[in-house]
N, CA and C of each residue as an Amber inpcrd file, in Angstrom:
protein
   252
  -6.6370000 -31.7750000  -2.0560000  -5.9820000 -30.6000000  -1.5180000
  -4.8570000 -31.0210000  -0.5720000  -3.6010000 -30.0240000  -0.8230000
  -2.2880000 -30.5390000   0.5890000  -2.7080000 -29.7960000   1.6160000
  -2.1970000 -30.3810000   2.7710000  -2.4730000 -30.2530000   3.8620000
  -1.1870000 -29.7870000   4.4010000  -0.5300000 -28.0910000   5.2170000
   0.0960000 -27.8540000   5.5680000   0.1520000 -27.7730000   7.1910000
   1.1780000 -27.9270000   7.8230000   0.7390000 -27.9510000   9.5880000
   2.3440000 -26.7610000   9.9620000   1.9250000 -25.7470000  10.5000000
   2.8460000 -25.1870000  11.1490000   2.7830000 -25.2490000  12.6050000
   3.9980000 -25.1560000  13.0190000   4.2620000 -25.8170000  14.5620000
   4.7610000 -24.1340000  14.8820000   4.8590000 -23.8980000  16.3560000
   5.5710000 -23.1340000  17.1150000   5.5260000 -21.9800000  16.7500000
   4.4720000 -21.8450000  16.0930000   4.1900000 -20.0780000  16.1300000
   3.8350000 -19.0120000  17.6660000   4.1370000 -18.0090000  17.2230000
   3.9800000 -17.2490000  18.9140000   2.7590000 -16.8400000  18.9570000
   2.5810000 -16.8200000  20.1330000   0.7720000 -17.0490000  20.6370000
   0.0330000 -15.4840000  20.0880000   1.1440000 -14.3270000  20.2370000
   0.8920000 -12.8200000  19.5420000   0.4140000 -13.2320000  17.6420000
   0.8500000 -13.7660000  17.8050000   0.7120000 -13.8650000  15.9110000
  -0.6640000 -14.7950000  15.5810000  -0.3910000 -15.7130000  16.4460000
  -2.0250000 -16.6060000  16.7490000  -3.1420000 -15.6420000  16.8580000
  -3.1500000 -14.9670000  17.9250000  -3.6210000 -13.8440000  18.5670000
  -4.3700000 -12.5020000  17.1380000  -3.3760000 -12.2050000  16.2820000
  -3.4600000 -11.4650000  15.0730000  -4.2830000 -11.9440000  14.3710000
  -3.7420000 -12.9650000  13.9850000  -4.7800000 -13.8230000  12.9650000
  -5.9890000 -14.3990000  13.1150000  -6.2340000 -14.2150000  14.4370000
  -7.3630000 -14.6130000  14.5160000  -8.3570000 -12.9210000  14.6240000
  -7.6260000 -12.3160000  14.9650000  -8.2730000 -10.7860000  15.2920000
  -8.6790000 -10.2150000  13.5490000  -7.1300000 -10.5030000  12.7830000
  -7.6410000 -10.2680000  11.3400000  -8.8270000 -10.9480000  10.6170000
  -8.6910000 -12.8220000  10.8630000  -9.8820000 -13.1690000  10.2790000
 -11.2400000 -12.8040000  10.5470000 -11.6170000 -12.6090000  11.9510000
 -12.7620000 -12.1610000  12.4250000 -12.8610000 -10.6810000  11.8000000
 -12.2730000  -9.6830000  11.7930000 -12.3200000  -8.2600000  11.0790000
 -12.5560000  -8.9530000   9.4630000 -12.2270000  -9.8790000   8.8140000
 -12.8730000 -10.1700000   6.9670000 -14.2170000 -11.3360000   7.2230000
 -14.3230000 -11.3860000   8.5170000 -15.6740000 -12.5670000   8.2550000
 -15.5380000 -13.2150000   7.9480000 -14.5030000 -14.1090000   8.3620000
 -14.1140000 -15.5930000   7.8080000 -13.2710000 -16.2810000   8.8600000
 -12.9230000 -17.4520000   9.0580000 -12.3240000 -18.9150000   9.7270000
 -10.8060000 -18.1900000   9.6490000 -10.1290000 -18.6020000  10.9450000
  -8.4700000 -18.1300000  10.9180000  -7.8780000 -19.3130000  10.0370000
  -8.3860000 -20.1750000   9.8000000  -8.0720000 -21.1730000   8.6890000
  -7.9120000 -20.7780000   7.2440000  -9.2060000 -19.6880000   7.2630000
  -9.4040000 -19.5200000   5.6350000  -8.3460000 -18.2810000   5.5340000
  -8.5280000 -17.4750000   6.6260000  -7.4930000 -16.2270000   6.2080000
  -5.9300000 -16.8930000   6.1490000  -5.8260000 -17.8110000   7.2500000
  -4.0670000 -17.8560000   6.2630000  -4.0060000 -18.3930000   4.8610000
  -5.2670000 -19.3290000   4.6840000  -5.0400000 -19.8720000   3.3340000
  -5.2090000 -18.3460000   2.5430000  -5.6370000 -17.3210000   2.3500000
  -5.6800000 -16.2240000   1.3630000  -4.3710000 -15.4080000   1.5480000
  -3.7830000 -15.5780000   2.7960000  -2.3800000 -14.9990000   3.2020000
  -1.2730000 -15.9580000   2.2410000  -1.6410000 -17.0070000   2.5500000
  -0.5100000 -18.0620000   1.7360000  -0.4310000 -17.8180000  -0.0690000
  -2.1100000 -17.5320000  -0.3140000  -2.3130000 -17.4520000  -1.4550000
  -1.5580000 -16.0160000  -2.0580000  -1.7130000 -15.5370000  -1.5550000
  -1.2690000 -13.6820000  -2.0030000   0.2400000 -13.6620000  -1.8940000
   0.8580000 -14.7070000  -1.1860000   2.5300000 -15.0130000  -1.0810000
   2.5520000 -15.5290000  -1.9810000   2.4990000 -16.0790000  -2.3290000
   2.7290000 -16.8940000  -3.3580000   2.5830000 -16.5910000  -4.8310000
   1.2200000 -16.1180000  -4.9280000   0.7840000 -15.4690000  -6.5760000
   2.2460000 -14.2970000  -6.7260000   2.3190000 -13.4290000  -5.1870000
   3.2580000 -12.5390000  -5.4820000   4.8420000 -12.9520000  -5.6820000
   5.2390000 -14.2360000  -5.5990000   6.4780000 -14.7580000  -5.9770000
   6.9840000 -14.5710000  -7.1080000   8.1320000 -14.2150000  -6.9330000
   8.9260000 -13.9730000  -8.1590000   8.8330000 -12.6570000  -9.2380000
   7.6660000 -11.6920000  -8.5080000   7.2830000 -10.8110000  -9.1370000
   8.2770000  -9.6770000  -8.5320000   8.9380000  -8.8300000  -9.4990000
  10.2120000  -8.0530000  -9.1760000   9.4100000  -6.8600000  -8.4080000
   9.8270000  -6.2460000  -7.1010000   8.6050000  -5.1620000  -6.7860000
   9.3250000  -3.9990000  -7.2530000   8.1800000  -2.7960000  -7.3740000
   8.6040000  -1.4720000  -8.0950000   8.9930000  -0.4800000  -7.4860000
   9.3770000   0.4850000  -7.5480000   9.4010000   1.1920000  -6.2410000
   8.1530000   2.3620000  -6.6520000   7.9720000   3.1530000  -5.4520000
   7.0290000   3.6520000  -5.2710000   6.5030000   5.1020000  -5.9800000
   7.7680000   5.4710000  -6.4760000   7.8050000   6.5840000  -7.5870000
   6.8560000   6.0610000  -8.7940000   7.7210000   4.9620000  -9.1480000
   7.1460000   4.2170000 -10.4240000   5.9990000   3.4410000  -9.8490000
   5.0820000   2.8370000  -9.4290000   3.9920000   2.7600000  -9.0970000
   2.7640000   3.9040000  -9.1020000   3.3460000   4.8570000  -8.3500000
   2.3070000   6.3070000  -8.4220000   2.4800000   6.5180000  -9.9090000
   3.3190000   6.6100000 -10.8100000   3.6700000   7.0560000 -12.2560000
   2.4840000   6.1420000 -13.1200000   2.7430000   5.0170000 -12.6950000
   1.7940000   4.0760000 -13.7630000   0.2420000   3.9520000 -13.5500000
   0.1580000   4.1870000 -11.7810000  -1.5280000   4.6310000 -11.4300000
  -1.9230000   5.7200000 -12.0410000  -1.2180000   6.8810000 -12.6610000
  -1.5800000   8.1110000 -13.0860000  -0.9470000   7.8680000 -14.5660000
  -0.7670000   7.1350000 -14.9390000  -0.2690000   6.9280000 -16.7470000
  -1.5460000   7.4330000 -17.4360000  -1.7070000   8.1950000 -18.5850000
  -2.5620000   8.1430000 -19.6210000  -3.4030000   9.1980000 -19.1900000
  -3.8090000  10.3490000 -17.7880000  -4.9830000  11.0630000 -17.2810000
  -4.5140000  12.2630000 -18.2020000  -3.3910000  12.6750000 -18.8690000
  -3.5780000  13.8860000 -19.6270000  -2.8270000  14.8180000 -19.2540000
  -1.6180000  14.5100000 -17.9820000  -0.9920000  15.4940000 -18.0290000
   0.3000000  16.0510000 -18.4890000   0.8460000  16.7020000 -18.4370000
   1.6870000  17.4400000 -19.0750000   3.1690000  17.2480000 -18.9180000
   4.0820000  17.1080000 -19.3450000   5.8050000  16.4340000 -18.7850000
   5.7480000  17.9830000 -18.5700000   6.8110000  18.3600000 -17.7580000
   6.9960000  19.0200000 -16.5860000   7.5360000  20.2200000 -17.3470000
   8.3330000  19.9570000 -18.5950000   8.8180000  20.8380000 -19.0450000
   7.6720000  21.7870000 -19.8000000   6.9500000  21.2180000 -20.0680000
   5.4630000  21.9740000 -20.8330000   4.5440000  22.8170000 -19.9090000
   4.8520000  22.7150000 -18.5770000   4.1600000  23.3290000 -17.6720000
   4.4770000  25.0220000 -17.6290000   3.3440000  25.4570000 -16.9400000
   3.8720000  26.8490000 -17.4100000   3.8900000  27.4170000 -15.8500000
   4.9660000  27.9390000 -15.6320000   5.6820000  28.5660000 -14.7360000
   4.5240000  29.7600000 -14.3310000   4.3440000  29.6090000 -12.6420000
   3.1090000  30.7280000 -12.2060000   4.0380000  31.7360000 -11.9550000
   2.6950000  32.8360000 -12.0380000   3.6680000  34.2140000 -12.1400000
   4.2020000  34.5520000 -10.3970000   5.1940000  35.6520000 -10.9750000
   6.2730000  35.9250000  -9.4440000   5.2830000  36.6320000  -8.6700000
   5.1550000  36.5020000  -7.7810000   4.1040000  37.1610000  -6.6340000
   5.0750000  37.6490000  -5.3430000   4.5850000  38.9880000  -5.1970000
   5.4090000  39.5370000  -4.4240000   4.6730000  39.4120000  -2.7400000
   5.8910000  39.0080000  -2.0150000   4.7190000  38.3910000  -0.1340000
   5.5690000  39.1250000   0.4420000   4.2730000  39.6770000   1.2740000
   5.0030000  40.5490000   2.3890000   4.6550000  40.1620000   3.5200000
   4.9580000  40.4400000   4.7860000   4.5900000  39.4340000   5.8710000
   3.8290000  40.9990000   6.7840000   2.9300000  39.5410000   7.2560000
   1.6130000  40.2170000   7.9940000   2.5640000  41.3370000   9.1470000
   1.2120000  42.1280000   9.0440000   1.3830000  43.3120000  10.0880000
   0.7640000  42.6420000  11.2730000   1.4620000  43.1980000  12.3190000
   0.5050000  42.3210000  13.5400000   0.3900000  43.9800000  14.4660000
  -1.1230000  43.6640000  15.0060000  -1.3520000  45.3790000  15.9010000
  -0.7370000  44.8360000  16.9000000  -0.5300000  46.5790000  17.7660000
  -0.0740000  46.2580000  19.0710000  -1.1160000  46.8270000  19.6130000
């Protein structure tokens, strides 16, 4: 296994990471190694934007393109009476 050494990090970020690893139950050692890991797997991967993300979590459930939808009927609103 390589062995990485970072120097001169700020004591707030030290501080984080150690607050995060203890919140997953694990060594501030092991959480940057899963931080490093998740950078990395995610390299080079083009990101989506967030329209198209929600679109593809909901791909295939059955619903309807927008134009097929059927228009609710006109409802007539009148605004509340208030007593005196």
């Amino acid at each position: 296994m390589a062995q990485l050494i970072v120097r001169n990090i700020e004591e707030s970020v030290k501080e984080k990471l150690r607050r995060r690893a203890k919140r997953h139950g694990r060594s501030m050692e092991e959480e940057v190694r899963d931080i490093l890991r998740d950078a990395a797997k995610n390299e080079g991967r083009q990101r989506k934007g967030l329209g198209t993300e929600i679109a593809e979590l909901f791909q295939g459930i059955g619903l309807k393109p927008s134009e097929e939808l059927e228009k609710p009927p006109r409802m007539r609103l009148r605004a509340p009476g208030f007593a005196e």
